[in-house]
C-alpha positions in Angstrom: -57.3 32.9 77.4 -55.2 35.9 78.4 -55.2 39.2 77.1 -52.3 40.4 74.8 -52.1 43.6 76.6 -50.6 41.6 79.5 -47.6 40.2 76.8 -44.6 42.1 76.3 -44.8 42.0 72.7 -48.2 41.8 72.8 -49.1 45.2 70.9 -50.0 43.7 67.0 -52.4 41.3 68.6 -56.1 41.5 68.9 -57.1 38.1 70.3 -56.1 36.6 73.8 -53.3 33.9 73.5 -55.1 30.6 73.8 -53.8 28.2 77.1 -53.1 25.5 75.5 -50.4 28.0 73.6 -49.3 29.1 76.4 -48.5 25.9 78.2 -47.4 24.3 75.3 -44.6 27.4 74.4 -43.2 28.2 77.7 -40.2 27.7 78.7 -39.3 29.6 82.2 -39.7 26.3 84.7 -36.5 25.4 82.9 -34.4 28.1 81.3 -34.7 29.8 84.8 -31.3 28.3 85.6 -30.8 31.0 82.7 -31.1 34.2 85.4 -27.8 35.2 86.6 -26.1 35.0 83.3 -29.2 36.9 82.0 -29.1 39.3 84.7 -25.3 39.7 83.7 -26.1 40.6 80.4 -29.0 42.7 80.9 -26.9 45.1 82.5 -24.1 44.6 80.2 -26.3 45.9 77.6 -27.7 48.5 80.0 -24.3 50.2 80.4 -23.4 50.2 76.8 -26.8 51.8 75.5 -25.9 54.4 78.7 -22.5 55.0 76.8 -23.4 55.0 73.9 -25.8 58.0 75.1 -29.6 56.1 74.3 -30.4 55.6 78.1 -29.6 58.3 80.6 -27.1 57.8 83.3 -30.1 57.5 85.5 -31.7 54.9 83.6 -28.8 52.9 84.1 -28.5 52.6 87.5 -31.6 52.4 88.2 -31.9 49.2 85.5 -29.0 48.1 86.9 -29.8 48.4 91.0 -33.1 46.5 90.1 -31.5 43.8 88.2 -29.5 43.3 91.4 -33.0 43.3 93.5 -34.1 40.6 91.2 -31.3 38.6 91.8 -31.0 38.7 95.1 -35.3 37.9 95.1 -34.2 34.6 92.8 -32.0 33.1 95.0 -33.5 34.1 97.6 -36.5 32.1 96.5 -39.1 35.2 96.5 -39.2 35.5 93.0 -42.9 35.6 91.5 -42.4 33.0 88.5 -45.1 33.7 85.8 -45.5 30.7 83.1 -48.0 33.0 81.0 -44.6 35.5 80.7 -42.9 32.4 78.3 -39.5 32.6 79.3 -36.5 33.9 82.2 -35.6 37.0 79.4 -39.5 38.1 79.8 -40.0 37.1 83.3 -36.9 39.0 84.5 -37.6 42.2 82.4 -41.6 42.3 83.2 -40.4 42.1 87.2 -38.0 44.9 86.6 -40.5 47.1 85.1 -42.9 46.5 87.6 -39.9 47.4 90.4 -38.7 51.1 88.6 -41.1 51.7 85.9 -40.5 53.3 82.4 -36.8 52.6 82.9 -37.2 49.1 82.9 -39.5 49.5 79.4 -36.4 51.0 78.0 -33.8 48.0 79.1 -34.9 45.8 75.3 -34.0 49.3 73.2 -31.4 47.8 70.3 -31.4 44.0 71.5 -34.2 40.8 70.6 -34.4 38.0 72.6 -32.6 36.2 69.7 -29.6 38.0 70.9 -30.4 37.7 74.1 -30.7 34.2 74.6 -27.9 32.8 72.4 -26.1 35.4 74.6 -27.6 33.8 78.0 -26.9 30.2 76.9 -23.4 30.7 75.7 -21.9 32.7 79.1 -23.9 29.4 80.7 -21.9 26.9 79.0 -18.9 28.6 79.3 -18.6 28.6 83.2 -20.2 24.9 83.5 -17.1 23.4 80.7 -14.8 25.6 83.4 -16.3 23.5 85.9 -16.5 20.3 84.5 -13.0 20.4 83.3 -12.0 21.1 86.9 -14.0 18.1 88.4 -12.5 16.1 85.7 -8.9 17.5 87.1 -9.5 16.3 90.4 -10.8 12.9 89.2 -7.0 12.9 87.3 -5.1 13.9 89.7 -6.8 10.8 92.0 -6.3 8.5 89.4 -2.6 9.9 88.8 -1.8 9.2 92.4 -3.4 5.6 92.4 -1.4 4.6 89.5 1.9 5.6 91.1 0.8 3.3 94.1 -0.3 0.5 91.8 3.1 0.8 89.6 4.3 -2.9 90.4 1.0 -4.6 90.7 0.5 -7.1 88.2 -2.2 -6.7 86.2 -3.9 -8.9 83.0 -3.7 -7.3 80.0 -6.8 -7.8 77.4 -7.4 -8.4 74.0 -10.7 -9.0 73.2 -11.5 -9.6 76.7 -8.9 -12.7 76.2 -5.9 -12.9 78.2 -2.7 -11.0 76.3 0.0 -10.2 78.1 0.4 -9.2 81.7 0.7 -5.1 82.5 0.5 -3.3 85.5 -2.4 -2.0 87.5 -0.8 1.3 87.4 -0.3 1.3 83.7 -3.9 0.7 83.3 -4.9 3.1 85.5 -2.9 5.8 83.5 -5.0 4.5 80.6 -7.9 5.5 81.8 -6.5 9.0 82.3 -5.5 9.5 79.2 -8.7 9.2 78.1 -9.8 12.0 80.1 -7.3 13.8 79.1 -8.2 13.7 75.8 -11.9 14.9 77.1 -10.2 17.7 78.9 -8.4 19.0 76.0 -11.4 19.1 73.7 -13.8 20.5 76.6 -11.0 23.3 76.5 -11.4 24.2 72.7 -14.7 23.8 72.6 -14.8 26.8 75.3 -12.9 28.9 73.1 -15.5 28.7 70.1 -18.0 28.7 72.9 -16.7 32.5 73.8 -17.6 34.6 71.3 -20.5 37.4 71.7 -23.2 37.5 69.5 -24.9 40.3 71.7 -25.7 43.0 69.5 -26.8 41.4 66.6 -30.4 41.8 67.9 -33.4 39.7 65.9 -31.3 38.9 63.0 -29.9 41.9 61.1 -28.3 43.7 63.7 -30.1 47.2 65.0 -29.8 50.9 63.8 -28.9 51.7 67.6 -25.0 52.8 67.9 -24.1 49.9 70.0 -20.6 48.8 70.6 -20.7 45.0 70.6 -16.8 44.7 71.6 -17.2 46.8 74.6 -20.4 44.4 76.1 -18.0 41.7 74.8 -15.0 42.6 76.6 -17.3 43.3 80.1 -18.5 39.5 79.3 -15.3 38.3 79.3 -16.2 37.0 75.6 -12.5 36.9 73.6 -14.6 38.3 70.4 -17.2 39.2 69.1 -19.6 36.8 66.4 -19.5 38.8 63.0 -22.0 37.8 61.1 -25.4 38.8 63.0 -27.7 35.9 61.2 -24.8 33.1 62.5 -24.9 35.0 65.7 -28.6 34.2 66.5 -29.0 30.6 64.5 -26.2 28.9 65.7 -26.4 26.1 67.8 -22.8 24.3 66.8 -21.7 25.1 69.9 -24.4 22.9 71.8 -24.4 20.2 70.0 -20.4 20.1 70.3 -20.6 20.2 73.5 -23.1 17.0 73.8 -20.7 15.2 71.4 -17.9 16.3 73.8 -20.2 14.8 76.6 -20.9 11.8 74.6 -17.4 11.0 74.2 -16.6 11.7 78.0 -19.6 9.7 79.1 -18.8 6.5 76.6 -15.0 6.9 78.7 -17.3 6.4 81.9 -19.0 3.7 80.2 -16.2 1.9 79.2 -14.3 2.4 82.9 -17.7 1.0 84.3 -17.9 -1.9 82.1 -14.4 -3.0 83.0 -15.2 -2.3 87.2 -18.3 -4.2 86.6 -16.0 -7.2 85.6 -13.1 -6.5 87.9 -15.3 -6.7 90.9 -17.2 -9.5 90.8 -16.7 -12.3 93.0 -15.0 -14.9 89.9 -12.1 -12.6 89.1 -12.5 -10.2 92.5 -9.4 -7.9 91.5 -11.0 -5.0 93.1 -13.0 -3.7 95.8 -14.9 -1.2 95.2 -15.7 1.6 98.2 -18.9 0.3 100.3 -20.0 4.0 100.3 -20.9 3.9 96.7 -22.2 0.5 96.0 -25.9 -0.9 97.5 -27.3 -4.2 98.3 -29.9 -6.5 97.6 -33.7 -6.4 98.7 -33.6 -10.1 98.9 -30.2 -11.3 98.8 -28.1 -10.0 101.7 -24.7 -11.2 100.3 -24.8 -9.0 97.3 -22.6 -6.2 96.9 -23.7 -4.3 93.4 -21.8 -1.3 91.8 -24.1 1.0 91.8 -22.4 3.5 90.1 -20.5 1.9 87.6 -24.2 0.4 86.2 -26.0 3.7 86.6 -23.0 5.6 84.4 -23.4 3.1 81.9 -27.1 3.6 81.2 -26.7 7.2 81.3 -24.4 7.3 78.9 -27.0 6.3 76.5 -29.5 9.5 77.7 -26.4 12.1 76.5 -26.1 10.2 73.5 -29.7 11.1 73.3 -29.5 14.6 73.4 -26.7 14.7 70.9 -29.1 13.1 68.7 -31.9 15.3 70.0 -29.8 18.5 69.0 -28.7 17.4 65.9 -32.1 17.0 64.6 -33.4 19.8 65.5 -31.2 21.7 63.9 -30.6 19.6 60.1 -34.2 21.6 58.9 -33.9 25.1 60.2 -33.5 27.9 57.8 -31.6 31.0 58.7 -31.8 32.8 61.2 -33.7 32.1 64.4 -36.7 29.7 64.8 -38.5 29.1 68.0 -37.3 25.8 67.4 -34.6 26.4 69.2 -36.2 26.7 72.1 -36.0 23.2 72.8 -32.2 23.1 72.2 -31.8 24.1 76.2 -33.3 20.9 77.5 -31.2 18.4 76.0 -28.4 20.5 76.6 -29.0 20.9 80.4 -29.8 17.3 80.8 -26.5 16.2 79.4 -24.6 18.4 80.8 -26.3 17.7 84.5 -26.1 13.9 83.2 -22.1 14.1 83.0 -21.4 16.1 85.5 -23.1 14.1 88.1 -21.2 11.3 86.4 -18.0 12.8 86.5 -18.2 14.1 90.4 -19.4 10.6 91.8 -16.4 9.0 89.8 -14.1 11.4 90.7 -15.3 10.7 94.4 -15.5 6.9 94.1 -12.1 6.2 91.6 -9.3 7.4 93.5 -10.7 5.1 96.7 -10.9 1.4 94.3 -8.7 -0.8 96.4 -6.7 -3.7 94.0 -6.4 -7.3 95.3 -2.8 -8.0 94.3 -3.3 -12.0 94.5 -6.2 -11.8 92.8 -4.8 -9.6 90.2 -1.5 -12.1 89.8 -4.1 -14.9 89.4 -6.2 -13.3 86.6 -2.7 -12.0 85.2 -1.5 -15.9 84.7 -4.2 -17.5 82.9 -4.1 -18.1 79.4 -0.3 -18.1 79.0 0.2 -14.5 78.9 4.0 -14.9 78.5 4.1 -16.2 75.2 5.2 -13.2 73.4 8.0 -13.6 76.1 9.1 -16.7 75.0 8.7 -15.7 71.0 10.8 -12.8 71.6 13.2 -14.4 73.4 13.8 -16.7 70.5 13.7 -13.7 68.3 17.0 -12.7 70.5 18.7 -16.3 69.6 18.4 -15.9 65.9 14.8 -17.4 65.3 13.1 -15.0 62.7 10.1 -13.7 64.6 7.2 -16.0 62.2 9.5 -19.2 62.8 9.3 -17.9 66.6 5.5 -17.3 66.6 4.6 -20.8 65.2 7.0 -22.6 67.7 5.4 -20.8 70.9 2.2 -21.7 69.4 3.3 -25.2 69.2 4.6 -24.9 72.8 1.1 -23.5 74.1 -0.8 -26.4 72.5 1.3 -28.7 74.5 1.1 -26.7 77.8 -2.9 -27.1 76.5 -2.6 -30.7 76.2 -0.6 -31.0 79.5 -3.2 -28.5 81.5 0.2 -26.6 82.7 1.4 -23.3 82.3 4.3 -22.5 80.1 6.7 -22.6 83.2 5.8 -25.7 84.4 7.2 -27.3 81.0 10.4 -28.7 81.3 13.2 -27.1 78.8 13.0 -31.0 76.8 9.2 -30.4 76.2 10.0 -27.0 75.4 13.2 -27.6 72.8 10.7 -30.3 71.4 9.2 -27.1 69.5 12.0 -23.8 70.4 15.3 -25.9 69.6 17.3 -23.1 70.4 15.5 -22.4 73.5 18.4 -22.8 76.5 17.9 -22.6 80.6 17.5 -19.0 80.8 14.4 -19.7 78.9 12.6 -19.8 82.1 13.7 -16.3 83.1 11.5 -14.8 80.8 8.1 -16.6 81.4 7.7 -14.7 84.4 5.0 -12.4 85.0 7.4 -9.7 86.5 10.3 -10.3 83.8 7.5 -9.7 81.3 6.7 -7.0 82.6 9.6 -5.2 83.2 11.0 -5.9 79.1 8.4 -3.6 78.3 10.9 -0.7 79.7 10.7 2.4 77.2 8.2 5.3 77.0 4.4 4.1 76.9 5.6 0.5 78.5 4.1 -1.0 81.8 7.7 -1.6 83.4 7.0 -0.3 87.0 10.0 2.9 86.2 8.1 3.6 83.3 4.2 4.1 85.0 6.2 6.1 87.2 7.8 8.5 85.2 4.4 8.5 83.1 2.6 9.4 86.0 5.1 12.1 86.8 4.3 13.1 82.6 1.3 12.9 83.7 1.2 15.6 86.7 2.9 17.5 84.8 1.0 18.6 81.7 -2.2 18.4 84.0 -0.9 21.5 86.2 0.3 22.8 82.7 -3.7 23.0 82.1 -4.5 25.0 85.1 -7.9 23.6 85.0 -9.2 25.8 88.3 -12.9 27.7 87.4 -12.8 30.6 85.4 -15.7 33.3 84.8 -13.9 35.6 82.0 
């Protein structure tokens, strides 16, 4: 056991904390990734307590030059680590007492490590959504560009993983960054609920010290601060959100994986995937496995795992803080470091996929994909659309029966069900005049991906998503 005398808050206790306590409560081998936002608010705090005249000008500069020490000593990797001081908030503040004495003692005056922490955590966040959101524009933009090149390759279009009607590779493409899109935007209001100080409200009740909250705030770069001082220490909304935010990016991943899985194996071979990110077999040397796209999958299921995680540790808790929420930062981290891996090696890997046109075509004209062609077309002749939709169907169970597609019919076998069908039938069972009928805003006509894309570009350089730290 070790003696209280050697804890920081150690003064009302008579016995020595037990080991098996302190194992089991601390917390610094991961919330170290906690320092330099600590750090940042440690002197924050330091300059506003100096202001507000409760430390001494030279107090804070000598708090503040140590804090700087200490830094440099982390990242240096010099930095004595102590498990048996809990956590980085203790660690940090027990070093920089030991570096300039009584000063250091007086860095905690009007703050808790309630405060502190929810204070550490948020600044955090904030930068890694800023960076995330960038890695996610970069993995646009990529995807952006390869739909613009893609714009005319034919592409099948699904319906429960049944062929529907042909589209465009491109088109598809700009699917998938809509969907990211999407993740981007809410990524980007999460932030602003994200960025809101709750440094000041000290253990739970806020602190008889004459602190100004808005001024540590502003030098944050928070936009406000949190008013109520028991919400500012409890909550935890802003965590989960962001691994439900996660878990929505990530099932995106999943769902782009699932489909790159399919496109690149060998029976339907409509894309080849970059040898650099894909490995082989121990045994079989023809295989080519994607790697990636399997790997993102099964992760997703580990951030849905700390959504859950954070959720249930936080449906029991009564106001305000509870060292339960000490174990809201692993979850956190681990989804966060779980997508943003994800999103870096897709980001990396996407942009380079390489479409096999033939291939494509082929899948494209299986399972008479033009049929809603032909029912339109007879739509155009005066055939109300249900009369329409049972004669196609009629004409596809012949084509069935025949084992040909519905081009290959001859315009007797195809009056036989579409009376009013004429020669220029024919024109419209193409894969490229199906296509290109689909010519208006959110169709797969090749002029439409292309002035999507260009939509596209557009509104993602309206989001300015380069790194911020304010």
């Amino acid at each position: 056991m070790s003696s209280p005398r050697g804890k920081l808050w150690g003064g009302r206790f008579a016995e020595a904390t037990d080991t098996l306590l302190e194992v089991y409560s601390a917390s610094e081998h991961y919330d170290r990734r906690l320092y330099a936002q600590d750090i940042r608010g440690s002197q924050a705090h330091a300059r506003m307590l100096g202001q507000a005249g409760v430390l001494s000008a030279e107090d804070v500069t000598a708090i503040c030059a140590g804090l700087d020490a200490i830094r440099a000593e982390i990242e240096a990797g010099d930095f004595p680590w102590d498990p048996a001081l809990e956590d980085v908030h203790m660690n940090i503040e027990a070093r920089l007492t030991a570096r300039i004495g009584d000063a250091g003692k007086r860095l905690h005056t009007g703050r808790s490590r309630n405060d502190q922490v929810a204070t550490d955590i948020r600044l955090y966040l904030r930068e890694a959504i800023d960076h995330l959101r960038a890695v996610l524009g970069g993995l646009r933009a990529g995807l952006i560009d390869l739909a613009e090149r893609e714009a005319e390759t034919i592409f099948p279009g699904y319906t429960h993983l049944q062929s529907a009607q042909p589209v465009t590779a491109g088109h598809h493409l700009l699917a998938w960054e809509a969907m990211l899109a999407r993740d981007c935007e809410r990524l980007g209001e999460l932030r602003a609920r994200v960025n809101r100080s709750p440094l000041g409200a000290a253990a739970l009740a806020g602190t008889s010290y004459p602190v100004d909250r808005e001024m540590t705030a502003k030098e944050l770069g928070f936009d406000a601060v949190i008013d109520n001082s028991l919400d500012a220490v409890s909550d935890r909304d802003f965590a989960i959100e962001f691994c439900a935010d996660a878990s929505l990016l990530m099932m995106h991943f999943s769902r782009i994986s699932e489909e790159l899985v399919l496109w690149a194996n060998p029976q339907f071979g409509m894309v080849r995937l970059p040898d650099a990110f894909c490995t082989g077999s121990s045994i079989m040397p023809q295989k080519k496995n994607p790697d990636v796209a399997e790997l993102a999958r099964g992760k997703t299921g580990r951030t849905y795992g700390a959504l859950m995680a954070l959720l249930t540790l936080m449906k029991g808790q009564p106001l305000a803080y509870n060292r339960d929420n000490q174990e809201d930062k692993e979850p956190l981290f681990d989804a966060l470091d779980t997508t943003l891996a994800t999103a870096k090696i897709m980001a990396a890997m996407l942009p380079q996929l390489a479409f096999v046109p033939e291939a494509c075509r082929r899948a494209a004209s299986q399972g008479y994909p033009t049929a809603t062609e032909l029912a339109d077309y007879l739509v155009r002749r005066g055939v109300p659309f249900r009369d329409a939709h049972e004669q196609v169907g009629k004409t596809v169970a012949l084509a069935v029966e025949r084992g040909v597609d519905l081009a290959e019919l001859s315009l007797d076998e195809i009056r036989r069900n579409a009376p009013k069908a004429d020669e220029d039938v024919f024109a419209v069972l193409t894969l490229e005049g199906a296509v290109a009928a689909r010519d208006h805003i959110g169709g797969c006509a090749p002029a439409q991906v292309r002035a999507a894309a260009g939509r596209a570009r557009d509104r993602l350089a309206a989001e300015n998503l380069e790194p911020t730290h304010g």
